[in-house]
C-alpha positions in Angstrom: 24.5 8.8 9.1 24.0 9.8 5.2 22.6 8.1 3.2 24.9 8.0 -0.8 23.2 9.3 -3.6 24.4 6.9 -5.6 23.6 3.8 -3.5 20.1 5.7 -2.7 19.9 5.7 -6.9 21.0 1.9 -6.9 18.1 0.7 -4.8 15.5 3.0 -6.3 16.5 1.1 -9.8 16.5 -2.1 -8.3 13.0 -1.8 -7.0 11.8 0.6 -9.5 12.5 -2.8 -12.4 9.6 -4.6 -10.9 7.5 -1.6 -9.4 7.9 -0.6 -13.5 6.5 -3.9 -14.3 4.1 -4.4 -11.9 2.6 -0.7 -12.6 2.5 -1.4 -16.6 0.9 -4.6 -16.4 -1.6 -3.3 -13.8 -2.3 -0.3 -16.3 -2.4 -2.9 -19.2 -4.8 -5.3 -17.1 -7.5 -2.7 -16.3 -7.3 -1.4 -19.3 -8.1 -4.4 -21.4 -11.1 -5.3 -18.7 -12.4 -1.4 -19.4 -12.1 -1.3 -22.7 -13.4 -5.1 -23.8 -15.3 -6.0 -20.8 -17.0 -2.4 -19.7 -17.0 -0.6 -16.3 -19.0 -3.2 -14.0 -16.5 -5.5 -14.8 -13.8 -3.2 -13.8 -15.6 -2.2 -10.8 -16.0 -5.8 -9.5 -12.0 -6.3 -10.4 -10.9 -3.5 -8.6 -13.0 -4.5 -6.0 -11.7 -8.0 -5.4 -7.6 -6.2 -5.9 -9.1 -4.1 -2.4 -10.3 -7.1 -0.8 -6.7 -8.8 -1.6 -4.7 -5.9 -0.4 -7.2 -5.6 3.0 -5.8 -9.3 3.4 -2.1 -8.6 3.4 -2.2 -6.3 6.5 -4.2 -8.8 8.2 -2.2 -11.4 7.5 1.1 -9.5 8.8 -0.4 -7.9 11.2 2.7 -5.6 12.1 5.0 -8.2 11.1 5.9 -6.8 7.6 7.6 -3.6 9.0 8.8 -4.4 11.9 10.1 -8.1 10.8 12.3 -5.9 8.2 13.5 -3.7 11.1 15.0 -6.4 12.9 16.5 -7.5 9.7 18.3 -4.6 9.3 19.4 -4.0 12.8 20.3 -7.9 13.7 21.0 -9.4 10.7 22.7 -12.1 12.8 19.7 -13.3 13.8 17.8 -13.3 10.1 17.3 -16.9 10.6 15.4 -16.7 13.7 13.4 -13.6 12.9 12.3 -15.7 9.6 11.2 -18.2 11.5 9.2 -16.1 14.1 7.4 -14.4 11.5 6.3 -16.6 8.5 4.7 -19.2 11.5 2.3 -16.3 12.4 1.7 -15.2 9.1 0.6 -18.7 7.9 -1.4 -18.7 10.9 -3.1 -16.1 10.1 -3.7 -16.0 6.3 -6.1 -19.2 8.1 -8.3 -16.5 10.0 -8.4 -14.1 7.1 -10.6 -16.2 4.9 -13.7 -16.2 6.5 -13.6 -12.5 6.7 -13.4 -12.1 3.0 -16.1 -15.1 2.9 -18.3 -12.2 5.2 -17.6 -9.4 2.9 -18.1 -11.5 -0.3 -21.5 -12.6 0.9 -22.4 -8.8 1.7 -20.9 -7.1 -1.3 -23.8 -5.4 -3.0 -23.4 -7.9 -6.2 -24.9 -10.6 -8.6 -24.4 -13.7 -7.4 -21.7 -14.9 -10.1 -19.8 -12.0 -9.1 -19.8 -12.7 -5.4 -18.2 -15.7 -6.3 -15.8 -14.4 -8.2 -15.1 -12.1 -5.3 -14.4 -14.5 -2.9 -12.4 -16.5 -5.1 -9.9 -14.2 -6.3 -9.5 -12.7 -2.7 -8.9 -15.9 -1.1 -6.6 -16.7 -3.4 -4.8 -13.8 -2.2 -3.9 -14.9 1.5 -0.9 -17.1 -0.6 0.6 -13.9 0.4 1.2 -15.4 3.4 4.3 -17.9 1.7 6.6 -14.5 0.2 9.7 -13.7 2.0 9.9 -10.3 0.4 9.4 -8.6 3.6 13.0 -10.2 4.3 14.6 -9.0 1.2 13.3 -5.5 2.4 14.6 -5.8 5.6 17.8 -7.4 4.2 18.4 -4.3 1.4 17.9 -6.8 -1.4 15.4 -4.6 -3.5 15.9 -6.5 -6.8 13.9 -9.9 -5.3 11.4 -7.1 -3.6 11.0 -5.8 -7.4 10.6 -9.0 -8.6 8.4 -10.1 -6.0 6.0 -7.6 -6.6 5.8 -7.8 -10.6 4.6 -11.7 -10.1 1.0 -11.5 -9.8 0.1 -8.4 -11.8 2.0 -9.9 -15.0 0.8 -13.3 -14.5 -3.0 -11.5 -14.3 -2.0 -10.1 -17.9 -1.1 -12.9 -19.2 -3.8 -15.3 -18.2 -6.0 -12.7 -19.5 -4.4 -11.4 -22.9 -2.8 -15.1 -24.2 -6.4 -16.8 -23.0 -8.6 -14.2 -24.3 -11.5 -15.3 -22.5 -15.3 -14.4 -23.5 -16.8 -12.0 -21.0 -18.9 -14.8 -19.1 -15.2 -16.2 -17.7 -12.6 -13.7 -17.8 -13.2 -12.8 -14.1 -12.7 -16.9 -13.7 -9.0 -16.4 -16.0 -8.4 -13.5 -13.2 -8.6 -15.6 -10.4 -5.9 -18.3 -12.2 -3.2 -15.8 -12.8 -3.7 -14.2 -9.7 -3.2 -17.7 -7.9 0.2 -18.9 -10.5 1.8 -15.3 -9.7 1.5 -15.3 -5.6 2.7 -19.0 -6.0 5.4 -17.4 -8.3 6.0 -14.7 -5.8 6.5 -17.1 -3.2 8.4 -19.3 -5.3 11.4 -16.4 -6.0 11.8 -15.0 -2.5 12.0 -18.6 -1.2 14.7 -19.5 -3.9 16.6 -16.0 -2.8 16.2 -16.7 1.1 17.9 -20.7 0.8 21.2 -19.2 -0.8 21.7 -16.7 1.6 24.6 -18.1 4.1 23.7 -19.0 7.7 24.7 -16.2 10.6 25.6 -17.4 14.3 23.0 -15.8 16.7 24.4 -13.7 18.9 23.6 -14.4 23.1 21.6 -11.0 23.3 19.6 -11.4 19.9 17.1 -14.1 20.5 15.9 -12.4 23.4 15.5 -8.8 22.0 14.0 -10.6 18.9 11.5 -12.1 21.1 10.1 -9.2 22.6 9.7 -7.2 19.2 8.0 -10.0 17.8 5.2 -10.1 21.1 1.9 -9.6 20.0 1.2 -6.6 22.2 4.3 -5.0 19.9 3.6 -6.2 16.9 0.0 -5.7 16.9 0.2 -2.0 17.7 1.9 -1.8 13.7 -0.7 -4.5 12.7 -3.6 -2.2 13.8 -1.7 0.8 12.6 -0.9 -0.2 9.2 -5.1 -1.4 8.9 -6.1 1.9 9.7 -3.4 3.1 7.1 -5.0 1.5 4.7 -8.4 2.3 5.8 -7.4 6.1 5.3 -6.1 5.1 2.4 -8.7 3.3 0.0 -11.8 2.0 2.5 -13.7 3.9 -0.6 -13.6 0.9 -2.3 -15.0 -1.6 -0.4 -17.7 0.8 1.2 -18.9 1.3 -2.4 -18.8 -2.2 -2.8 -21.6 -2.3 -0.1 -23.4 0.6 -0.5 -23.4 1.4 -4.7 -23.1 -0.7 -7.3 -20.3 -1.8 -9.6 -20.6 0.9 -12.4 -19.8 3.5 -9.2 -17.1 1.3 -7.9 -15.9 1.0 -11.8 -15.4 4.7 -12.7 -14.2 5.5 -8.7 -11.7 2.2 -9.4 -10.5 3.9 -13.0 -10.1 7.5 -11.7 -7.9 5.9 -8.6 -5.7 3.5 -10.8 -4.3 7.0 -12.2 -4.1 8.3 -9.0 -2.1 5.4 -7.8 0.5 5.0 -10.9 1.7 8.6 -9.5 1.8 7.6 -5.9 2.9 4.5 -7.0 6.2 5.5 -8.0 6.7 8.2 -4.9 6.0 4.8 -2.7 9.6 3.9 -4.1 11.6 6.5 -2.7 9.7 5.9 0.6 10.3 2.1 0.9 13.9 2.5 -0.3 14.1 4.8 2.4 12.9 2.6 5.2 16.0 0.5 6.0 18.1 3.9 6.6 15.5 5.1 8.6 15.7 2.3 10.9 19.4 3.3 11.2 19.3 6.8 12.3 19.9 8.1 15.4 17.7 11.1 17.1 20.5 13.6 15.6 19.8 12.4 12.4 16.5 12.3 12.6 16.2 15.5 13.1 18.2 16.2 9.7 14.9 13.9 7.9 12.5 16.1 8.8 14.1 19.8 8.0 11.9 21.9 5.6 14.6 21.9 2.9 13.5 18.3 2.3 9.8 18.2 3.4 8.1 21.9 1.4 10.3 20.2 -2.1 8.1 16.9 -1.6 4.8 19.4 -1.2 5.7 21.5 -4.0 6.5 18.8 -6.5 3.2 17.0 -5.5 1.3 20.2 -6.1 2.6 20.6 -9.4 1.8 16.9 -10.6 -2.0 17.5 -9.3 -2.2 20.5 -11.2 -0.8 18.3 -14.5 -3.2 15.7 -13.6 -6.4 17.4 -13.2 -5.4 19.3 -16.8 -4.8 16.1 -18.9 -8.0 13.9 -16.9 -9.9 13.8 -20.2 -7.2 13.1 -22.6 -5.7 10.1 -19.8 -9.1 8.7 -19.2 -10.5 8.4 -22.8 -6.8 7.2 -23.8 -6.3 4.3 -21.3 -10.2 3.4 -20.6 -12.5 5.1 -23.3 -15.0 7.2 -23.6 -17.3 5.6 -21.5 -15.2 6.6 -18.3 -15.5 10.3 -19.2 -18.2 10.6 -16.0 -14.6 9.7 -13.9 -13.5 13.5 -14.8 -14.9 15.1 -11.7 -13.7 11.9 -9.6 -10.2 12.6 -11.0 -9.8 16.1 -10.4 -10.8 15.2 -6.6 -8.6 12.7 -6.1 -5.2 14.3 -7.9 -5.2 16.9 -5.2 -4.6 14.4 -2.6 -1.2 13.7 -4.1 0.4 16.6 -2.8 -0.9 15.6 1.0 0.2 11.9 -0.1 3.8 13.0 -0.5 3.9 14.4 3.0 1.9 11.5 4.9 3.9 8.7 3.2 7.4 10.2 3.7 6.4 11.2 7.5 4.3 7.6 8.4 7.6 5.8 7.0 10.3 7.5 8.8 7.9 7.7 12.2 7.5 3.6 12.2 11.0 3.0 11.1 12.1 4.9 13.9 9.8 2.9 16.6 6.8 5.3 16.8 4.0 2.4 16.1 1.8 4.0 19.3 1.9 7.7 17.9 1.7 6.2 14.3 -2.0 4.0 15.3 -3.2 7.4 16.7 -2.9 9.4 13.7 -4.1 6.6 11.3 -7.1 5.8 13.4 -8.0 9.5 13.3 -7.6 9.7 9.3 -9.2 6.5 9.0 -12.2 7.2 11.4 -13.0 10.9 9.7 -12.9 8.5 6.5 -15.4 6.0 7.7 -17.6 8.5 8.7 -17.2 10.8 6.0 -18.0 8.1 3.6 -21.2 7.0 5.8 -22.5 10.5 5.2 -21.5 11.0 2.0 -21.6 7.6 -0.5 -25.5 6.7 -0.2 -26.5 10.3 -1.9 -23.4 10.9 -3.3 -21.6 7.7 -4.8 -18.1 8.2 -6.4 -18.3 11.4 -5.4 -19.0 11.4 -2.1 -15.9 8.8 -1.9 -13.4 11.2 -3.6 -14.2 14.6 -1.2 -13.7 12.0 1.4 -10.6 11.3 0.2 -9.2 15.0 0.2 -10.6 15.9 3.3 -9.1 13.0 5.7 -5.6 13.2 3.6 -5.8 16.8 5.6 -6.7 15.3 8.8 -4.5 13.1 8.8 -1.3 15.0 8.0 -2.8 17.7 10.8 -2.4 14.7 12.9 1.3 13.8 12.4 2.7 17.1 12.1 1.1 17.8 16.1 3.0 14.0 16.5 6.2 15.2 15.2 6.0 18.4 17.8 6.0 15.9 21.1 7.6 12.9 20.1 10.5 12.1 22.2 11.6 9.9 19.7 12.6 12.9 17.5 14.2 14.9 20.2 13.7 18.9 21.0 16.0 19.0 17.8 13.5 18.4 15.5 10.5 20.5 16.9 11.5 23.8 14.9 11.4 21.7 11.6 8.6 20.4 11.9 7.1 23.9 13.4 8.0 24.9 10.0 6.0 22.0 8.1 2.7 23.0 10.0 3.0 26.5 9.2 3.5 25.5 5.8 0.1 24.2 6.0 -1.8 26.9 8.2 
């Protein structure tokens, strides 16, 4: 099965429309709260984004990934797979809040910003009312764009047409963030009622079914936490053990960081839907050299661009005041390379059924994380976050390039490949 350059293009635009506006408003957000507000401010921001993106995975649970690979593979049975899922995930967008209520309460904050905290992450679990998962699973990227350019532009524009004063612009936060996930919800909902109704075929409900059991679904639930464990459990360890102006200058070396990965992520989730498609024979074809050492070389040369321009990007978008984020940025750009590699493998591996071998490898990256950070973050800060970073990036590819070798999933065809990827990074 190939997949069309040109349709591959298509979906990257449609997608790319909202990633483009969600990224920009992000970038003009944090940079207005840097710039007016200062960097504690920014830290506790960043900080309750964190919280708010811990809550999504929670609230899915699995259900994001694999409710899109049914999609795509029954799409006669949309209706009931829609079903199925958004009645767990209300269900448990209910259990998430007194977790973040916990963490709020813990947070290593004044008291007005604990509030703030828990506001503007609660808020969040309205996640739990978006269909976008379906227009993923269904190939509709454009209402997946859309979907994801709600809350960060309606953040903006709370903040920049009510130009709060500094003792309630956290407060004018927490009311965009709440219009855009209603928003959010709001346009997949209006996309999902004009799509036509499909029979169900006899054999659908019951495959359906068993997908959707907990012991199935949780294994990608569990998975994708300890994803994003690996990925930015920085944050909200800082948030305990620091103080704000560490978790503001970690928080503004990251958001540059993430515009780059940001944009990568939109190949990847493009991708996802084709991958679910492929047979072993073509799986094999994913995971040649020709297309994995490109992704490593090109993420290589970025980090080296990156870690060049940190001072001109950070006193441009955030001031001079976030000049101590240098350091924290040159750490950090050289996990982009590693990114590229992890993303493109972890997205292929869960869209082809390997949930189990993907859990393992997560839960190793995130565990080296959690420790790492343990040891680190009390002497070190910000510091001690961004090593962190680099080092379980490593680990954790390690970890799915031994996966890829055994897998029967990929077949004995694809073990030379990915022989090749691990000696690429011996």
């Amino acid at each position: 099965m190939k997949i069309p350059f040109r349709g591959l293009l298509k979906n990257i635009l449609h997608l790319g429309s909202g990633e483009l506006v969600s990224r920009l408003s992000n970038i003009a957000t944090v940079v207005l709260l840097g710039r007016r507000f200062g960097v504690a401010i920014l830290g506790v921001y960043a900080l309750g984004q964190t919280v708010t993106q811990y809550a999504q995975p929670l609230i899915d649970f699995g259900l994001r990934h694999v409710g899109a690979r049914l999609l795509a593979m029954y799409p006669q049975a949309a209706r009931d797979v829609v079903e199925r899922v958004q009645r767990r995930r209300l269900g448990m967008a209910v259990l998430v809040l007194p977790l973040i209520l916990v963490y709020s309460l813990c947070a290593n904050l004044p008291v007005e910003m604990k509030l703030f905290l828990f506001a503007f992450s609660a808020v969040g679990v309205l996640y739990a009312i978006s269909l976008d998962w379906a227009a993923w699973g269904r190939g509709q990227l454009q209402i997946v764009g859309l979907a994801k350019s709600a809350v960060p532009l309606s953040i903006l524009a709370f903040l920049a047409i009510g130009r709060p004063p500094a003792d309630r612009v956290l407060w004018y936060a927490v009311a965009g963030n709440a219009f855009g996930f209603l928003l959010q919800g709001a346009v997949s909902w209006a996309w999902w009622n004009r799509q036509p109704a499909r029979l169900v075929q006899a054999a659908t409900p019951t495959e359906v079914h068993e997908s959707l059991a907990w012991r199935r679904t949780s294994i990608m639930g569990i998975a994708w936490l300890c994803n994003l464990a690996f990925n930015n459990i920085d944050m909200l360890m800082l948030g305990l053990m620091s103080n704000p102006e560490q978790v503001g200058l970690y928080g503004a070396a990251y958001r540059v960081l993430n515009q780059v990965l940001a944009t990568y992520y939109l190949l990847t989730q493009v991708l996802y839907p084709q991958f679910a498609r492929h047979d072993i024979k073509h799986r094999a074809r994913m995971l040649r050299a020709r297309i994995l050492l490109p992704l490593l070389g090109t993420g290589i040369l970025i980090a080296a661009a990156v870690s060049l321009s940190r001072r001109i990007v950070l006193t441009t978008v955030f001031g001079h005041q976030f000049l101590a984020a240098g350091p924290l940025l040159i750490l950090l750009a050289w996990s982009i390379p590693l990114d590229f590699m992890t993303s493109y493998l972890s997205n292929a591996f869960i869209a082809w059924g390997m949930e189990k071998k993907i859990l393992l490898c997560t839960g190793i990256g995130a565990a080296s994380n959690v420790v790492l950070n343990l040891a680190l973050i009390p002497t070190q800060g910000a510091r001690g976050a961004a090593v962190n970073t680099l080092l379980s990036y490593a680990i954790f590819l390690i970890a799915l390039c031994l996966v890829g070798r055994t897998a029967k999933e990929l077949g004995p065809r694809t073990r030379p490949e990915t022989d090749a990827v691990i000696a690429a990074h011996a």
